[in-house]
N, C-alpha and C positions, 0 to 999 in steps of 0.2 A: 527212577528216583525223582523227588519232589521238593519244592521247599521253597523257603527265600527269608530272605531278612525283614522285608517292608512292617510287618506287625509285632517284629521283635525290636524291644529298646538295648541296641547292642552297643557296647564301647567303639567309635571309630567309627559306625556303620552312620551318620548320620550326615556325611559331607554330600552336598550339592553343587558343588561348583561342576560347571559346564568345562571341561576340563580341555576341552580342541587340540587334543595333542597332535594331529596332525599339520594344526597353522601355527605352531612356533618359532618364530623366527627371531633375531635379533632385534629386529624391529619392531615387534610385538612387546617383548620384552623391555625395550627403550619406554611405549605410550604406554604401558602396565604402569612404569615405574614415574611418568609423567601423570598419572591418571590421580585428581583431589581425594577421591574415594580410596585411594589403595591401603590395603591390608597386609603389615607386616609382622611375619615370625621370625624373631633373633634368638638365633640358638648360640649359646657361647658354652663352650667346653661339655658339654652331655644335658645341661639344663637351657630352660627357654626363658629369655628374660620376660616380665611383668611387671607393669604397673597394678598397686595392690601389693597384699600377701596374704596367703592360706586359702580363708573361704574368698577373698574378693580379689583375688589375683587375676588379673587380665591380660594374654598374652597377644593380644591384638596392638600394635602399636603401626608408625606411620614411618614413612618413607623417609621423612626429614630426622625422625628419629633415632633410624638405621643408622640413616647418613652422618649423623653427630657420633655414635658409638664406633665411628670406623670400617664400617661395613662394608666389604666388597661388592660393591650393586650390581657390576658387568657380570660378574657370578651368583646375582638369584637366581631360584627358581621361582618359576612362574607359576604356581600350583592350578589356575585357571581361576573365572572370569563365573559372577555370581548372575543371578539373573536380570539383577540391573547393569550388568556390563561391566561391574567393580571388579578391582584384581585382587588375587591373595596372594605373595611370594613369601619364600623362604630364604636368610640369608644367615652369616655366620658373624658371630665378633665375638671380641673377649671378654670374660669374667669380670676384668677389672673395669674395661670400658661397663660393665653395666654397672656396677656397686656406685663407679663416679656420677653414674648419672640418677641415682637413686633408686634404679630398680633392681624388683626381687629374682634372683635365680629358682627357676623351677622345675623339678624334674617332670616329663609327662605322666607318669603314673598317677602322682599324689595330686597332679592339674584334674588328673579324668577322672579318678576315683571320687574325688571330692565332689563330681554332680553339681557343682557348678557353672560348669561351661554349656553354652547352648552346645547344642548335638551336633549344625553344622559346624562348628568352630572347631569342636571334638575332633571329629573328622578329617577335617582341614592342616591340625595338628598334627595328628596320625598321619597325613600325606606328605607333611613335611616332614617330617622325623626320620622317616624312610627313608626320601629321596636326600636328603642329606648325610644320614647314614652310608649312604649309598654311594655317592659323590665321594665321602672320605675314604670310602674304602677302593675306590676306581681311578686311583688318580696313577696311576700307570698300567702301560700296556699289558697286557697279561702273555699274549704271544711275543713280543719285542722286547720289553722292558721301558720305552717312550713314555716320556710324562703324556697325558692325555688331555686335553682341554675341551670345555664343557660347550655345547652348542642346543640349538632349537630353544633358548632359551630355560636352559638345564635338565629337559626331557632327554639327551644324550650325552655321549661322552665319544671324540675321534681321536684317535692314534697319529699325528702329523709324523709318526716315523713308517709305518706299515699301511696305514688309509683304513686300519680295522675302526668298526664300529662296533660302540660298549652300550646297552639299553641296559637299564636297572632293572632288578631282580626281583623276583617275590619267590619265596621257598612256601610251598604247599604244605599242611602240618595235619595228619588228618587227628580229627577229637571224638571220642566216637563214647556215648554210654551202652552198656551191654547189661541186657537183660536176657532171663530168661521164658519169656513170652508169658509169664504168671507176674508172681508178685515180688521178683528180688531182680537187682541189678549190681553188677557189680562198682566199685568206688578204690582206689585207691589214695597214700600218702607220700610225696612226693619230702624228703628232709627239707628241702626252701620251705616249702607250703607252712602257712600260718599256724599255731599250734592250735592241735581239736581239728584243723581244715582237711576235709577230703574230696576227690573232684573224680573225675574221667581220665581216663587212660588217653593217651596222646603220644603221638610220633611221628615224627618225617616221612613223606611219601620219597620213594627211591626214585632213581631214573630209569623207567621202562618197567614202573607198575603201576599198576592201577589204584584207584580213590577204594575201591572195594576191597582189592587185594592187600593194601595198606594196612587198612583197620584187622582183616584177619593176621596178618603180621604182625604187627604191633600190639595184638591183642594175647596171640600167641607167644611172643615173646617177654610179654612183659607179667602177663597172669598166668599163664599156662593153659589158658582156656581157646577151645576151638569154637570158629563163629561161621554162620552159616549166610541168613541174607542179610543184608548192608542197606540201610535207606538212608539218605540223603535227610538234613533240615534245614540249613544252613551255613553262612557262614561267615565269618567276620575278619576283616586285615585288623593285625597285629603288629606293630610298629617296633619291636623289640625282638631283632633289628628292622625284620622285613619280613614278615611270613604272611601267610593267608591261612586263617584257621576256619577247616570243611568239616563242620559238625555233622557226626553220623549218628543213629542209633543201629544196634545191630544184634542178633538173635544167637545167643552161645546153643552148642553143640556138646559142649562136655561140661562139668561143672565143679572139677575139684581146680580150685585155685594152687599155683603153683607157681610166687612170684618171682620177680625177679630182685634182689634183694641189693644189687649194685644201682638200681635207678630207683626202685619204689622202697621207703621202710616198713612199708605196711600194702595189704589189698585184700579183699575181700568182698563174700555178700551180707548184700545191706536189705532188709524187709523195705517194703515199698514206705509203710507205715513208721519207721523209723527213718528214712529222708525225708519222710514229711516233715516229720518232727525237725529234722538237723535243717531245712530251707523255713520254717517259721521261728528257729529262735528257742524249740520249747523241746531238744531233747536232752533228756534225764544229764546225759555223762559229758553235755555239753559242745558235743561233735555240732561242724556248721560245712555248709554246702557253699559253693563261690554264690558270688554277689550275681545281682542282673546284671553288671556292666560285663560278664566273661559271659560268651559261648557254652562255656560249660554248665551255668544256670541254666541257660534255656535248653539242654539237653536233660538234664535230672528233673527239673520243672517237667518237660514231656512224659518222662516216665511216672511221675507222682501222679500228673493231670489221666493216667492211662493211656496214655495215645502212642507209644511205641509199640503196640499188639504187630505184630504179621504174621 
């Protein structure tokens, strides 16, 4: 298998910080948060505060800033250190602390979607979101039941009742478009999904299967269709809460659709000629393909452009 993100413009995928998780220390953490340059994300209750709103909301704010909103500093994360040596952390405050001080609450989605934001910033975002996610959701023991308190400068989580140690997670999600080596692929309709919106079939990789075995599962389960080879393209971290989305294309074996009507309200095949249509905007009934900022564009893009053949 083959692939990589570097030529695709992916949501999330644009973060460059030098991330040194292995030199985290309290101390690190201390000159991060003493350092003129530092770059702060405040997330209060599910949104990220900003100065701005809509198209010119800026979720980059400063230390001193945090610091007036209440913000537990001893509990950043240190997301890592840009190539001039600047830091970016992530911390926590409240709602109300941010309205008082004039800024806008923002959810990540409508931050990223809106194409706004530089790509590393995007990213940057997406790495906080996560590990804060992550942080809330780990705050006791899982073997003990011990409150757990945060170290390496929030790359970890210790258990001072058991001495277990907690690393954040990323759930593996595999995305895969399927075609049938001609000119159709399949698409399904998820009831969240925007109305007219259709995309790729998607599902959790298990524990003790594989990224290949995955997609035939989840493809199997959810269309009824059997799938043979598996190639790799990409893949993008997804921040809601934590996953890692591993774009496949992949080659059906059988071809009657037979979906699954508890997760999809719809699935079917779609003429290559008609997603063209649904990714430019110009078919007849209206139907539309996700945006570039998902994974799932650059998998149906693949298929349109020809290049899924194997």
């Amino acid at each position: 298998m083959s692939g990589g993100t570097r030529d695709l413009r992916l949501g999330f995928a644009g973060n460059r910080l030098e991330r040194g998780g292995e030199t985290r220390t309290a101390e690190t953490l201390a000159a991060a948060l003493g350092h003129s340059g530092a770059r702060v994300f405040v997330a209060a209750e599910g949104f990220w505060l900003c100065r701005g709103d809509g198209e010119t909301a800026d979720p980059v704010l400063d230390v001193a800033t945090a610091q007036a909103l209440g913000s537990d500093l001893s509990a950043a994360v240190l997301l890592g250190h840009d190539a001039s040596g600047a830091p970016s952390l992530a911390v926590t405050a409240s709602a109300a602390a941010g309205e008082g001080a004039g800024l806008a609450a923002m959810g990540l989605r409508p931050l990223a979607n809106g194409g706004a934001l530089d790509p590393d910033i995007e990213g940057q975002l997406g790495q906080a979101e996560h590990f804060l996610n992550w942080h809330a959701k780990s705050r006791f023991c899982g073997r003990c039941g011990t409150p757990t308190v945060p170290e390496a400068a929030g790359y970890r989580r210790t258990c001072p009742g058991c001495g277990d140690t907690h690393f954040p997670r990323t759930d593996p999600v595999s995305i895969m478009l399927i075609h049938d080596g001609a000119d159709r692929c399949i698409l399904g309709r998820q009831p969240r999904f925007p109305e007219k919106m259709w995309s790729c079939l998607a599902g959790f990789i298990e524990p003790g299967e594989t990224l290949e075995d995955a997609v035939r599962r989840e493809t199997l389960e959810e269309a009824g269709i059997e799938v043979g080879t598996v190639r790799y393209l990409a893949s993008q971290p997804w921040p809601f809460p934590g996953s890692l989305m591993i774009g496949c294309t992949a080659l059906a074996t059988s071809f009657e659709v037979s979906f699954d009507g508890e997760e999809l309200e719809d699935c079917r095949w779609f003429h290559r000629d008609e997603v063209a249509a649904m990714m430019a905007g110009t078919h007849a009934d209206g139907l539309a393909a996700p945006k570039s900022f998902a994974i799932a564009h650059h998998l149906v893009k693949a298929f349109v452009d020809g290049s899924t053949t194997v």
